[in-house]
matplotlib code that plots the C-alpha trace (Angstrom):
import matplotlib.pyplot as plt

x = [-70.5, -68.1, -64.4, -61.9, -58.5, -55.9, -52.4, -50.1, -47.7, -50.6, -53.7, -57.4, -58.5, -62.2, -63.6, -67.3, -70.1, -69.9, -70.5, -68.2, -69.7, -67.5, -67.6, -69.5, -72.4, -71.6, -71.6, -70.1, -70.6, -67.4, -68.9, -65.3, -62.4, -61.2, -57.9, -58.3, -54.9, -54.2, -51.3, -52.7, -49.8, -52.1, -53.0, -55.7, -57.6, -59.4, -58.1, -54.1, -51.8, -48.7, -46.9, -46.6, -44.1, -41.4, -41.5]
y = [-101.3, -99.2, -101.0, -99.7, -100.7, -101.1, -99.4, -100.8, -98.1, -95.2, -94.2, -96.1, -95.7, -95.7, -96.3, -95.6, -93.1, -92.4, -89.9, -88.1, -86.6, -84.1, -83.7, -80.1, -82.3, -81.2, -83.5, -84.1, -86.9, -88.5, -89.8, -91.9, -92.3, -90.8, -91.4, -91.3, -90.6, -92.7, -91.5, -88.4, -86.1, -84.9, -80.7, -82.0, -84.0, -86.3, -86.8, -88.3, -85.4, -88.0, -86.9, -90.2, -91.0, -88.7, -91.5]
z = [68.3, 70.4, 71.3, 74.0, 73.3, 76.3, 75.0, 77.3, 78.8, 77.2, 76.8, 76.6, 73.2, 72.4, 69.4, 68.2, 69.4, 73.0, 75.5, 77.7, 81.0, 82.6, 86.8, 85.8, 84.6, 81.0, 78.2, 75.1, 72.2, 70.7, 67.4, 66.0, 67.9, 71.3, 73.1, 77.2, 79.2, 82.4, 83.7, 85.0, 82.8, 79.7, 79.7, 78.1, 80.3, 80.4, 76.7, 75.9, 74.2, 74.4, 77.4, 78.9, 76.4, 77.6, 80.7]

ax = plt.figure().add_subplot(projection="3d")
ax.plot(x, y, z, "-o")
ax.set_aspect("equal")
plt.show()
């Protein structure tokens, strides 16, 4: 089963196999854990790297 957590103030967390599809069409299988940013800040997007906590 694959969960998505809500962090309030950060990032969307998924957890369990998934797939990411990119705007290219690419692909990419997340098999654990992933952490998604929502405030648009992360340079490494579509994944968090923590920048929204300097808010």
């Amino acid at each position: 089963m694959t969960k998505v957590n809500l962090i309030a103030n950060g990032p969307l967390i998924v957890v369990g196999e998934h797939t990411v599809t990119y705007p290219d069409g690419s692909s990419e299988v997340k098999v654990t854990r992933a952490s998604y940013c929502r405030c648009g800040k992360s340079s490494n997007l579509p994944f968090c790297d923590g920048r929204h906590k300097g808010e």
